[in-house]
C-alpha positions in Angstrom: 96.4 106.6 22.0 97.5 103.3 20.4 94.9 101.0 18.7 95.5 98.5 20.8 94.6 100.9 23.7 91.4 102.5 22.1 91.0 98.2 21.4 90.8 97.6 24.8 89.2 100.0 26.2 86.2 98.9 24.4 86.1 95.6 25.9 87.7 91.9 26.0 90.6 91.6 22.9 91.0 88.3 21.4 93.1 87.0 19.1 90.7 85.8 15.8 91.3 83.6 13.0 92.1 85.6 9.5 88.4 84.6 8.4 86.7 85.2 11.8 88.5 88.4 12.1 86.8 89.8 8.9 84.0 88.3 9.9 84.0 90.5 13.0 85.2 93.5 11.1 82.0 93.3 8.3 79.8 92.6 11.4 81.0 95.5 12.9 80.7 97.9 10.1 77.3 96.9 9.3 76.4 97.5 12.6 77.0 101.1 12.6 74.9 101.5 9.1 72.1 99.5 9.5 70.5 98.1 12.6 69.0 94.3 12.3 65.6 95.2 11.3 66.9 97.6 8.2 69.1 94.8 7.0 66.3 92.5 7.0 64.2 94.8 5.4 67.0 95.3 2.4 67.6 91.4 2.3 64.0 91.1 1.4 63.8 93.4 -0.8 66.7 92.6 -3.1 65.1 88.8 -3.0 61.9 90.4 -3.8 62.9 92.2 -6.5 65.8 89.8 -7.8 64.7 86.5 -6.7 61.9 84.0 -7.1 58.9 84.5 -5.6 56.3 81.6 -4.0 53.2 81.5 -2.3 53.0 79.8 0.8 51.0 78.8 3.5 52.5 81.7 5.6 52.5 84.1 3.0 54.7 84.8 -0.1 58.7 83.8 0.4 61.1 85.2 -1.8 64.6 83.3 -2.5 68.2 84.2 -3.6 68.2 85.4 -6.8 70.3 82.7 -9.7 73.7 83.5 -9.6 75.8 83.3 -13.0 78.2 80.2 -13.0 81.6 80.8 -13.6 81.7 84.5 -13.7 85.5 84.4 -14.1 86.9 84.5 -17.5 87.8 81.3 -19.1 91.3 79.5 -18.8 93.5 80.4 -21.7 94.1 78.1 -24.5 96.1 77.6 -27.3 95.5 79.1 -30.8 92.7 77.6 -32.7 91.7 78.4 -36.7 88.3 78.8 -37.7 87.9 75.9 -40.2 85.4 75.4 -43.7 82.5 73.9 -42.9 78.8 73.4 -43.5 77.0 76.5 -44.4 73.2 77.6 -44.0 71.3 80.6 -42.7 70.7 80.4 -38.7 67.3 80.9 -37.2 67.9 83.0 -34.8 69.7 86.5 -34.5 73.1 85.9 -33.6 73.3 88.8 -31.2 70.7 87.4 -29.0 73.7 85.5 -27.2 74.6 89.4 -25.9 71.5 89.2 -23.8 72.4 87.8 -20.1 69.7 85.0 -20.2 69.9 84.3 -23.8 73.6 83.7 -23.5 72.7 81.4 -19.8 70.5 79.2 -22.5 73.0 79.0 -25.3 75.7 77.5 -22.4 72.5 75.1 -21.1 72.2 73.7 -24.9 75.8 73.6 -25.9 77.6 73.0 -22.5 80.6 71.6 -23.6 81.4 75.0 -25.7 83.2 78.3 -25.2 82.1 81.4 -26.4 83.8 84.1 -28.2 82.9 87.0 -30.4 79.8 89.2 -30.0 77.3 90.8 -32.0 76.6 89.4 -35.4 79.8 87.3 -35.3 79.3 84.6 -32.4 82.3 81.7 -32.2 81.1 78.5 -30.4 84.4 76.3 -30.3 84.2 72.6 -28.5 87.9 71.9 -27.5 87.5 68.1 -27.1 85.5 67.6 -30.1 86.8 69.7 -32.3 83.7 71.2 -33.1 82.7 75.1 -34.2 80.1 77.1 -35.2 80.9 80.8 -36.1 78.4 83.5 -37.2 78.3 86.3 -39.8 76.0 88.6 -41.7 74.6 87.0 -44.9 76.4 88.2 -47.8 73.5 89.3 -49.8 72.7 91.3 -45.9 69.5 89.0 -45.4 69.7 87.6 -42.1 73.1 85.7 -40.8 75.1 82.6 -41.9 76.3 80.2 -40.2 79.5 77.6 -40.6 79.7 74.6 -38.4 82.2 72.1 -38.5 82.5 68.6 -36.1 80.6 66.1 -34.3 78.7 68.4 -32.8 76.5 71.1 -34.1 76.5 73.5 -31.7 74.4 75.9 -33.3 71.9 73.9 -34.2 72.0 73.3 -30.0 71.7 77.0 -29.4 69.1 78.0 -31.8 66.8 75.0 -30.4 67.6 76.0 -27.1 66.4 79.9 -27.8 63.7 79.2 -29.6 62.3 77.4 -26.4 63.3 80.0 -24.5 61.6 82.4 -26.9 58.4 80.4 -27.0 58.1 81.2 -23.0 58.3 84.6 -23.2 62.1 85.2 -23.1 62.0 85.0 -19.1 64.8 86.7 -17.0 67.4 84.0 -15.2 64.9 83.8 -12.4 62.8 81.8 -14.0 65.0 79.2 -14.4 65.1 76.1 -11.5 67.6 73.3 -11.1 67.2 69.7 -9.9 70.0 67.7 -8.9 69.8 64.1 -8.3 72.7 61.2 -7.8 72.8 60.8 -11.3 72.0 63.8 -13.0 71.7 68.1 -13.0 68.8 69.2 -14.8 68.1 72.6 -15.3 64.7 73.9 -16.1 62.3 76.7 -17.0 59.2 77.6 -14.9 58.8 74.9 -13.4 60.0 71.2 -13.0 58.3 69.5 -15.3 58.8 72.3 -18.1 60.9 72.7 -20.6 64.9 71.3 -19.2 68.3 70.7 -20.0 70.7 67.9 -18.2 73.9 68.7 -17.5 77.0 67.4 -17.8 77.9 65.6 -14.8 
């Protein structure tokens, strides 16, 4: 038997849109693996247990879970050199910025840069500036050094925004809200009127 056959013998064919037609297909599928009642049941539970969680008048509600901007990799660019600069010891431990939600608040304070490296040796580079901030171990092994070079200290940036971070417990991405108004994004922790960051817009 063709498809087409076994098609319509289940019923009234039509011919779908490319999007509505996966649409159907997913519908579908799920149908024959969960019934309604066990995909809600799964939908709350993944918000539950990924998402934020609020009391309400009609009990708690649980929302979407943040989802990680730009989870592409980054355009390519051209060659860069890592350039002399000012010198000190950071406050922070460079590998921090491996941690999901540390690395969410090192973007939030330093939007404008891109970063490379990992571990102990952390690039920040700021294309339209010019500015960078690169990481090491200390030479005498105490701690981590850190060069920056331009307009814009972007370390400095990132170890102000992890140390507020830091001071409220190190909370996973859930804990972070955003406001967005005409003029302005805003990004906050806890709660609106706690600690924030405006984007740029």
């Amino acid at each position: 038997m063709l498809l087409l056959d076994t098609l319509v013998s289940l019923g009234t064919v039509a011919r779908l849109r490319n999007p509505s037609l996966w649409d159907a297909i997913t519908t579908a599928l799920l149908r024959h693996s969960a019934t309604a009642t066990q995909a809600r049941k799964r939908h709350h539970a993944y918000y539950t247990a990924y998402g934020r969680t609020f009391d309400t008048p009609s009990g708690p509600l649980s929302v979407a879970p943040v989802m990680m901007a730009r989870t592409h990799d980054r355009p390519p660019h051209g060659p860069f050199e890592l350039l002399p600069g000012e010198q000190r010891k950071s406050r922070i431990d460079p590998a921090l910025l491996d941690d999901w939600s540390a690395r969410f608040v090192a973007q939030l304070a330093a939007p404008s840069a891109e970063r490379l490296g990992a571990g102990y040796e952390q690039i920040l580079l700021d294309v339209a500036t010019g500015s960078q901030a690169r990481t090491q171990v200390a030479e005498d092994g105490d701690g981590w050094t850190v060069i920056q070079r331009g307009p814009l200290k972007l370390w400095n940036a990132v170890e102000d925004g992890v140390a507020i971070w830091q001071s409220h417990g190190s909370p996973h991405l859930s804990e972070f809200g955003m406001t967005i108004a005409p003029d302005a994004q805003r990004v906050w922790l806890s709660s609106d009127n706690g600690p924030s960051w405006t984007l740029p817009v």
